[in-house]
C-alpha positions in Angstrom: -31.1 -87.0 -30.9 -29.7 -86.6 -34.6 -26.0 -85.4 -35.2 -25.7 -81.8 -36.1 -25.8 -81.3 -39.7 -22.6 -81.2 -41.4 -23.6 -77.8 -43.2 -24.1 -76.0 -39.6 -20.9 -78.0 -38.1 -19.0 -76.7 -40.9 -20.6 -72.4 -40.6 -20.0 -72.6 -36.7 -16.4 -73.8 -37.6 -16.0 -70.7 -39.5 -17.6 -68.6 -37.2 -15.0 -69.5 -34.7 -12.0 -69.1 -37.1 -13.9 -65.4 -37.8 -14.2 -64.2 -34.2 -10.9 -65.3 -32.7 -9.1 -62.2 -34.8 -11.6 -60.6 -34.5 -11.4 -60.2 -30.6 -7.4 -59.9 -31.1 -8.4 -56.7 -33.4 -10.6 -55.6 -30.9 -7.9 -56.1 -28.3 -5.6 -54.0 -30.5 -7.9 -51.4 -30.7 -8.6 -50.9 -27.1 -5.1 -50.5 -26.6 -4.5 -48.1 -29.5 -7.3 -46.2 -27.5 -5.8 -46.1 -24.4 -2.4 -45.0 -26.0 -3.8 -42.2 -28.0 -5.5 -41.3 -24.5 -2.5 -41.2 -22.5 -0.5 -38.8 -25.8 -3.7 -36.8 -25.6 -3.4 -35.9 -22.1 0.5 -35.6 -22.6 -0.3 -33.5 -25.1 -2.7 -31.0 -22.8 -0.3 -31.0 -20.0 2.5 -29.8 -22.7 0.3 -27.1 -24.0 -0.7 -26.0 -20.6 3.2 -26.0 -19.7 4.1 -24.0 -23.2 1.2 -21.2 -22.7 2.0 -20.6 -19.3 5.6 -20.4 -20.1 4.7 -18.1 -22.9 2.5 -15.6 -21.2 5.5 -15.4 -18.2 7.9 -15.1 -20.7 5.9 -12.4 -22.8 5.0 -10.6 -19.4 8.6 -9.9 -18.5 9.3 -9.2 -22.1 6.7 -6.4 -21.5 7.9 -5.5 -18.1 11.6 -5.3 -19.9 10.0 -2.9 -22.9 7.9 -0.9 -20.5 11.2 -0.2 -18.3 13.6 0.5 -21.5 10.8 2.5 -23.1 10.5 4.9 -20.1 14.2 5.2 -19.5 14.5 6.4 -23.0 11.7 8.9 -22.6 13.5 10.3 -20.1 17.2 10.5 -22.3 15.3 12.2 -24.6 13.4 14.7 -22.3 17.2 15.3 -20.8 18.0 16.5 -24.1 15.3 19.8 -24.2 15.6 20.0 -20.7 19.3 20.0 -20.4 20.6 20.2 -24.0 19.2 23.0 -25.9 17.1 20.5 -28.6 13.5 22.4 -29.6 10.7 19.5 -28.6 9.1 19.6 -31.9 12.6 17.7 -32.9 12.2 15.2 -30.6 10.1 12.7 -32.7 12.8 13.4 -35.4 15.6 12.3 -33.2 14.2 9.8 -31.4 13.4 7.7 -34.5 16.8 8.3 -36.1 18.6 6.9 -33.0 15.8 3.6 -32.9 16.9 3.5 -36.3 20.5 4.2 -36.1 21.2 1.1 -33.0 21.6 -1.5 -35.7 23.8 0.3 -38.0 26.7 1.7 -35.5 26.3 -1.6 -32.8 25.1 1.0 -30.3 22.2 0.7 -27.7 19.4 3.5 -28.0 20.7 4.3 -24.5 24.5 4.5 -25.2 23.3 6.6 -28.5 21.0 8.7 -26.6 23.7 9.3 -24.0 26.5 10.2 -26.5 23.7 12.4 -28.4 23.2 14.4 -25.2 26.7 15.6 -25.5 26.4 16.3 -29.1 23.4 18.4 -28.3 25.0 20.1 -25.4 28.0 21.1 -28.4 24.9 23.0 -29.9 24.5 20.4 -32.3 20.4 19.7 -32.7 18.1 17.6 -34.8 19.7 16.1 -38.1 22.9 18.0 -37.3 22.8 15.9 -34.2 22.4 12.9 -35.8 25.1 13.5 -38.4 27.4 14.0 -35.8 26.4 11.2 -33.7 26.6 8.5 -36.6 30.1 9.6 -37.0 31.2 9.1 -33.3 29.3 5.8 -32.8 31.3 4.5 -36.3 34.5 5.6 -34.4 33.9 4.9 -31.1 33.0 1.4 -32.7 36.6 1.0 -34.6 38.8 2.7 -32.4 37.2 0.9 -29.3 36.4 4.2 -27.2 33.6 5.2 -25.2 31.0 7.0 -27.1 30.9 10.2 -24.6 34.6 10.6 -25.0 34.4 10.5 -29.2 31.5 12.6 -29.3 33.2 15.4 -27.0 36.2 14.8 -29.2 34.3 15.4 -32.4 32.6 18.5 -31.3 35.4 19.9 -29.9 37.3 19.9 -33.1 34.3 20.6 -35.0 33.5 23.8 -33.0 36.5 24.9 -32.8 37.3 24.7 -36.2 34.5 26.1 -37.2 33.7 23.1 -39.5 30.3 21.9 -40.9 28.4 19.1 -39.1 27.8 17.6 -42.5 32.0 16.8 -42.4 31.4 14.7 -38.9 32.8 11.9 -40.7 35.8 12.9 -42.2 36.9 14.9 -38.7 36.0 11.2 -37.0 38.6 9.8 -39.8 41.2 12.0 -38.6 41.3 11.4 -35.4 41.4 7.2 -36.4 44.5 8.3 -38.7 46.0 10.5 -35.5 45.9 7.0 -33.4 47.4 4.8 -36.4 50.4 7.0 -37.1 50.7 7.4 -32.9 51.0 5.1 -29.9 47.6 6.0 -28.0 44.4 4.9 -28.5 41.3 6.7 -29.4 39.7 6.9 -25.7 43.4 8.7 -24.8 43.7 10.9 -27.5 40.2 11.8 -27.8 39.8 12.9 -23.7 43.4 15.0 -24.2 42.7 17.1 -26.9 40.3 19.8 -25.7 43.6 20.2 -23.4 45.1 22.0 -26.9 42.6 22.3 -29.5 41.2 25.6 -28.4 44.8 27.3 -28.4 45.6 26.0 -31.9 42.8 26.4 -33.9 42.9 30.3 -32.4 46.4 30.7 -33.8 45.5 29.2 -36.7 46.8 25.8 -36.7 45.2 23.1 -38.4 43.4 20.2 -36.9 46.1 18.0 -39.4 49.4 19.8 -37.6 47.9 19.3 -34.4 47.3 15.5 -34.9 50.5 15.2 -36.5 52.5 16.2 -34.1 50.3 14.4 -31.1 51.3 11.3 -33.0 55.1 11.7 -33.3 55.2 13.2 -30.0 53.6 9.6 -28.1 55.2 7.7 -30.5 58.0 9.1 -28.0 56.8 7.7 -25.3 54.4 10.3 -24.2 50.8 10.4 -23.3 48.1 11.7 -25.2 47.5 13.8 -22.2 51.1 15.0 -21.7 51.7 15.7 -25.4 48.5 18.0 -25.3 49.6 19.9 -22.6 53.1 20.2 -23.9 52.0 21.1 -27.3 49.5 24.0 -26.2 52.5 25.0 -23.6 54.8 25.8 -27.1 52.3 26.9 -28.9 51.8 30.3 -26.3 55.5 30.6 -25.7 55.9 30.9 -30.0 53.4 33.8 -29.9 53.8 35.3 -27.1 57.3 35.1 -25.8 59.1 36.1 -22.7 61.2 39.6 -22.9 64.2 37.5 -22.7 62.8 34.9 -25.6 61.9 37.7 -27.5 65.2 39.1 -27.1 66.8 35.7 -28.3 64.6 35.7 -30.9 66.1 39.1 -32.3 69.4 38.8 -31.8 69.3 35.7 -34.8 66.8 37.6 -37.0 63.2 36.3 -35.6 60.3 38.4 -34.6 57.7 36.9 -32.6 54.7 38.4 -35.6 57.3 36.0 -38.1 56.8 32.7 -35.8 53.0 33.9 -35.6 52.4 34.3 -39.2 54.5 30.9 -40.2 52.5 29.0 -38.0 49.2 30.0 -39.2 50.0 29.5 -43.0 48.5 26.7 -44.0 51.7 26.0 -46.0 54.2 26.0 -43.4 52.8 25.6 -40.2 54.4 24.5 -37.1 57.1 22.1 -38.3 58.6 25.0 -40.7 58.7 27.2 -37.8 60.4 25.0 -35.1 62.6 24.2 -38.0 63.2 27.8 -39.0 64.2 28.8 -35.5 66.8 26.5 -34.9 68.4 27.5 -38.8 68.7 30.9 -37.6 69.9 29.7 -34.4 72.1 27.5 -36.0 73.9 30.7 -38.1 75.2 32.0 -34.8 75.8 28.8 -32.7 77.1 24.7 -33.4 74.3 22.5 -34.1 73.7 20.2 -31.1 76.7 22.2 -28.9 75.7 23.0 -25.8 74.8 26.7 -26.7 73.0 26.2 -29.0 70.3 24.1 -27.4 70.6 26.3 -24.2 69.4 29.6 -26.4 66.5 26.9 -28.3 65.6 26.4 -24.7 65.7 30.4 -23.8 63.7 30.9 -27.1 60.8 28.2 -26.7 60.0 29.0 -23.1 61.8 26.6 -21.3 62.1 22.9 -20.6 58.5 22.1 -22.4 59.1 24.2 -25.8 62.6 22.6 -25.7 61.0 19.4 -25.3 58.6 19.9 -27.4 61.0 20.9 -30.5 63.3 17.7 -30.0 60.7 15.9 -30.3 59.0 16.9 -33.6 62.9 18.3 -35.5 65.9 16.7 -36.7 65.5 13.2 -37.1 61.4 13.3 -36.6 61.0 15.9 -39.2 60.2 13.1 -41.9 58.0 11.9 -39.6 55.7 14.5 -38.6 55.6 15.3 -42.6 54.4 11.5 -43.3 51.8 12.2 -40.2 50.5 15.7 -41.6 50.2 13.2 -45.4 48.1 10.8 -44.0 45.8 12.6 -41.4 45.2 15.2 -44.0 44.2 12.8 -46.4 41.8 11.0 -44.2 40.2 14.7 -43.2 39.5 15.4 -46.9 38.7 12.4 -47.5 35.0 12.2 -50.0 33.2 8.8 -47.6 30.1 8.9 -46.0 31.5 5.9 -43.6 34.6 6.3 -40.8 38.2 5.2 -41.9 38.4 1.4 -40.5 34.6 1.6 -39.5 33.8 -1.3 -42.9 36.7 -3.5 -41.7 35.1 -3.5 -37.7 31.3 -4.5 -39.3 33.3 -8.3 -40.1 34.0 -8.7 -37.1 31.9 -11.4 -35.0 32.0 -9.6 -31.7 30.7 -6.3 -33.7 27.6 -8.5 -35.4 26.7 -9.2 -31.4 26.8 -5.5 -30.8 24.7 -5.2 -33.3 22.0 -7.8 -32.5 22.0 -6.3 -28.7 21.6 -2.8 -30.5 18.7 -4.2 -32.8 16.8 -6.2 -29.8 17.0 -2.9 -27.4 15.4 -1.0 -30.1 12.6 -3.3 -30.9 11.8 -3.7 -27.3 11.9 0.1 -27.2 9.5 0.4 -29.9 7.1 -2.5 -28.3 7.5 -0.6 -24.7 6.5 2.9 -26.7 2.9 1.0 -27.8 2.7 0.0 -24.4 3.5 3.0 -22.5 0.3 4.9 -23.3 -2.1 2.3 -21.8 0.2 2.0 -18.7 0.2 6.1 -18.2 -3.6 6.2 -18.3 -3.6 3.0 -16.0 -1.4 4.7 -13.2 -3.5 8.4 -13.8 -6.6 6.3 -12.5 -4.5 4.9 -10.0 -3.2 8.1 -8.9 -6.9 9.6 -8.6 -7.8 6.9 -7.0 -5.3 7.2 -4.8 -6.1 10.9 -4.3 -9.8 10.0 -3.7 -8.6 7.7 -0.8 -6.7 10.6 0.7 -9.4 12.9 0.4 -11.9 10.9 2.2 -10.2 9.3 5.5 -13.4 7.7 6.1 -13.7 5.6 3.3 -10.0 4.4 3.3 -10.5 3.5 6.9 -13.9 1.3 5.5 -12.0 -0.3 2.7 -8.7 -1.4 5.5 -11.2 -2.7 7.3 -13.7 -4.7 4.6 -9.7 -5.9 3.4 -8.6 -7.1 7.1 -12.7 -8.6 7.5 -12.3 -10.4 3.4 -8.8 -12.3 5.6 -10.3 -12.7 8.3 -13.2 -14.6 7.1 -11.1 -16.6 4.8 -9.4 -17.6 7.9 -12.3 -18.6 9.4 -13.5 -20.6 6.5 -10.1 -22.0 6.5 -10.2 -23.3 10.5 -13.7 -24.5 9.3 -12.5 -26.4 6.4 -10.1 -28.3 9.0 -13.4 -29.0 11.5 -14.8 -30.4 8.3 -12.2 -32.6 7.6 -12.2 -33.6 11.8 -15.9 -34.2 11.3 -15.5 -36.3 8.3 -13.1 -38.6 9.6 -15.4 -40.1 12.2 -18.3 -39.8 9.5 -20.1 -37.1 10.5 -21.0 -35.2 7.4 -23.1 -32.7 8.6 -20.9 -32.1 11.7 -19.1 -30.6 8.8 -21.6 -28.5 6.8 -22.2 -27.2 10.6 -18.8 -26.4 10.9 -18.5 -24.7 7.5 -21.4 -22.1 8.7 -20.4 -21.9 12.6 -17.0 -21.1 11.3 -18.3 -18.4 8.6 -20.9 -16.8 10.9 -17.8 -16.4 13.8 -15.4 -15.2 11.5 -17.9 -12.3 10.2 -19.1 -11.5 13.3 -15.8 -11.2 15.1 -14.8 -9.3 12.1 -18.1 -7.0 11.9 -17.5 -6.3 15.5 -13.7 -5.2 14.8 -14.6 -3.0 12.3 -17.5 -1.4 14.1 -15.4 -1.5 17.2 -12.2 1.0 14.8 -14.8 3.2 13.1 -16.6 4.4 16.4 -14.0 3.6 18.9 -14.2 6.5 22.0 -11.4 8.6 23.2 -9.2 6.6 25.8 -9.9 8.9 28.3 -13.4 7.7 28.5 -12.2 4.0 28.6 -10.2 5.4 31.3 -12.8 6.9 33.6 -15.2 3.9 33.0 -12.3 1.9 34.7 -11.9 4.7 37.3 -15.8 4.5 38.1 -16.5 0.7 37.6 -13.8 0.1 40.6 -15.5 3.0 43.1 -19.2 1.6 42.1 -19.6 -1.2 40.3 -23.5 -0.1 38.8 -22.4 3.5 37.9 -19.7 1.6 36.0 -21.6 -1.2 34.1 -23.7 1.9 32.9 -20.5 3.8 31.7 -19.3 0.5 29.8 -22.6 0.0 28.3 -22.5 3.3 27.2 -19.5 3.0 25.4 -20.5 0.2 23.6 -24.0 1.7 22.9 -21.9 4.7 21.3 -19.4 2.7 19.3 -22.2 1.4 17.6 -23.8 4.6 17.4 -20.7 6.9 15.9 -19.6 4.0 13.5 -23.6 4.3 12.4 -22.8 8.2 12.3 -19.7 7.9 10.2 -21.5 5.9 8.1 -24.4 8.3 7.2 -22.1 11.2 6.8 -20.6 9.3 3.4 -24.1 9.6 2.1 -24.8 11.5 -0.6 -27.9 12.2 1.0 -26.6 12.4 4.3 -28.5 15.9 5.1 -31.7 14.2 5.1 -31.1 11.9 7.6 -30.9 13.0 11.4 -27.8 11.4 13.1 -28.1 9.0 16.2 -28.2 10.3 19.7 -25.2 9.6 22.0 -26.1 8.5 25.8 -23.9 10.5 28.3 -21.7 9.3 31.3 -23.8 8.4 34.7 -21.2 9.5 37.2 -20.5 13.1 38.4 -16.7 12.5 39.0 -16.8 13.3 35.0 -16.7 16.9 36.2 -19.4 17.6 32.7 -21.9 19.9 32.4 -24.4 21.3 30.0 -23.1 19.4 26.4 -22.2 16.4 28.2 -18.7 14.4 28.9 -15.6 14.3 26.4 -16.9 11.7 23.8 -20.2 11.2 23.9 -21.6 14.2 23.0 -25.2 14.7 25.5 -26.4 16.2 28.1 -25.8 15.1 31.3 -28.7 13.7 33.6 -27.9 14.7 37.3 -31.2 13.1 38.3 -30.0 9.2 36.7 -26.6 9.9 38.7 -28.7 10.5 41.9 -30.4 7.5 41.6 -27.6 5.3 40.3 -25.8 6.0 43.2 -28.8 5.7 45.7 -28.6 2.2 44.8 -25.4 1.5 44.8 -25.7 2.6 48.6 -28.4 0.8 49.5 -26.2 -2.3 47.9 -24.0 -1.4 50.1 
């Protein structure tokens, strides 16, 4: 044989040097493939994870807005129902409080329950709101309840007889009131319906009132107590005891002149106290011990005398620096609470606000998804009713749900023959199994729920028992009877949910063999026929010739 050419040694040489990389690219390739297979199915089972985790996530979200949704509903129903609003201006407020949650830091539900009290104040639709802006701003700076601000507010507003539209600056006031005092705003705002009504009838203003509130806790008294003690002097100035009236005369004062002083908007009730103890002061030392025991006799008592130390003399320049500042905050020209643009900086405000801001979005969402959740429970309510009005066809669909478990238990016991069956390799041992197991199940179940629909009355269970153990032919009959008219009734039952149930005659009943039944004529308790003496006779003609 000839050596191989060098041309063809020298092209398989190359072919060689060609395929070896080659394979090592292939190589690479194959395990690029199974890499980009593995972050493929990484990749599915992520995306599987991240929807299902979405759609829980977005089904409580909708649970959530559903639940927030109704409960607001209901707030705003509470307010025609309980608070006087018309319901054509329920759209209106509904949508300014949404709207208003992000503003003041305030839920819809904390707005809608401080609105309810505004409303209740007679306060409705954009009034409402007005006033209810107002109270959130200062329930926001001076850290109060909105309930207890919003009574405040309408308090003063009502009984001053002030616009709605001046919410704001009465809300300022009462901020001012806590600054020049030692109280806060929850304190001061629950005390004063305790004097407001008295002074604003005598014509006190809301600024002498604050004023003197403010020096008297800066005394160490409570809001509470300094309300009480205030309206307690204000009825002893205008309406005296005989023997403080008496006092009152015998330095030059007239009950009318205290009256009148207070209720001039120029003097008010630091001229007053002031003016009685001058006069007082003509006919008895300053500070001697007469002289304070006839202030005493012409205040009231203990509480006017109180009362007058604690806003005269030395506190005079007080109260007139308190009457400066509260007055200026009540005629004051903003359209935002004193203090309210310092509390919006604040970090743990900005949180109220994103709360505020997520409640009424979910709100909103829960309103587009009300609607279709009303008209899904109407159906199930009719449906409901439907079931209630036919007994018949409840008792059919109890029993079709009992038979649907049932069978799947069966399937379930045959599943586990099937596995049995296949562990020693019998495969259709298995498929047998599968259909014994089904075919069971359904007739156990079919015979249950024949067995409910036409069961007899338990005295005829009963007196088949009685019979079979006296004669044991005359009870076999009575037991086949009643299995004969189970099947029958249930049929019965049946028909009669026809729609053309009319039409078709109903299945005869078999009656009872023995005559220990005591029947005649229609037949025994139950099953509904005549009774056939002549069967009886010869039923028991056998049963003694068995004998």
């Amino acid at each position: 044989m000839s050596a191989i050419p060098p041309v063809i040694t020298t092209l398989i040489a190359d072919t060689k040097a060609f395929t070896g990389p080659m394979d090592k690219a292939q190589k690479k390739m194959t395990e690029f493939g199974t890499t980009a297979d593995a972050t493929g199915a990484k990749m599915d089972a992520f995306a599987n994870r991240a929807s299902t985790g979405i759609l829980g996530v977005s089904a409580v979200v909708g649970a959530v807005s559903l639940k927030m949704s109704a409960d607001f509903q209901s707030a705003m129903t509470s307010l025609v129902t309980g608070a006087g609003e018309a319901q054509s201006n329920i759209g209106l407020v509904s949508s300014g409080i949404l709207s208003m949650a992000s503003v003041v830091g305030q839920t819809p539900a904390e707005l809608a329950s401080g609105m309810y009290m505004i409303e209740s104040a007679g306060y409705h639709g954009a009034q409402g709101l007005a006033v209810l802006k107002a109270a959130a701003e200062g329930a926001a700076t001076g850290s109060a309840q909105l309930a207890t601000v919003s009574g405040a507010v309408t308090t003063a507003l009502h009984d001053y007889n002030i616009p709605a539209s001046r919410a704001t600056q009465v809300t300022s006031a009462l901020i001012a009131t806590v600054a020049a005092g030692k109280t806060h705003l929850e304190d001061l705002g629950s005390s004063l319906g305790r004097v407001l009504p008295t002074a604003s009838a005598l014509g006190i203003s809301l600024t002498q009132v604050g004023a003197a509130m403010a020096v008297q806790t800066n005394s160490g008294m409570s809001a509470r107590l300094a309300a009480m003690h205030l309206n307690a002097t204000l009825l002893a100035l205008v309406a005296p005891s005989k023997g403080a009236a008496k006092g009152l005369l015998d330095v030059g004062l007239s009950s009318q002149e205290l009256k009148n002083e207070l209720s001039d908007p120029r003097k008010g009730l630091d001229y007053a106290l002031t003016n009685i103890e001058d006069h007082l002061a003509k006919k008895y030392p300053r500070g001697s011990a007469a002289f304070d025991a006839a202030l005493k006799n012409d205040l009231g008592g203990v509480v006017g005398f109180s009362t007058a130390l604690s806003l005269t003399g030395s506190h005079a320049k007080d109260f007139a620096a308190n009457v400066q500042s509260i007055g200026a905050a009540l005629s004051s020209g903003g359209g935002i609470v004193q203090g309210f643009s310092k509390v919006k900086q604040d970090f743990n405000f900005q949180l109220a606000q994103l709360k505020a801001t997520a409640s009424a979005f979910a709100i909103r969402l829960g309103d587009w998804l009300l609607p279709k959740a009303q008209t899904a429970i109407g159906w199930a309510n009719n449906l409901i009713q439907y079931f209630q009005s036919h007994p018949i066809v409840t008792k059919i669909g109890a029993d079709l749900a009992a038979s649907l478990l049932a069978a799947s238990l069966a399937v379930k016991l045959a599943g586990v023959g099937v596995s049995i069956a296949s562990a020693f390799g019998v495969e259709m041992a298995g498929g047998a199994a599968v259909a014994t197991g089904t075919l069971f199940g359904a007739a156990v179940l079919a015979a249950l729920g024949i067995s409910q629909l036409g069961a007899q009355s338990k005295s005829d269970y009963y007196k088949a028992h009685q019979e079979f153990n006296k004669n044991k032919v005359g009870g076999l009959y009575d037991v086949g009877a009643i299995i004969t008219n189970t099947f029958t009734t249930a049929a019965n039952k049946l028909i009669g949910i026809l729609p053309f149930h009319p039409q078709i005659p109903k299945l005869p009943v078999i009656g009872p063999s023995a005559p220990s039944y005591g029947v005649s004529g229609p037949g025994a308790p139950g099953y509904g026929a005549d009774v056939m003496p002549n069967k009886t006779l010869t039923v028991k003609n056998k049963v003694s010739i068995a004998k």
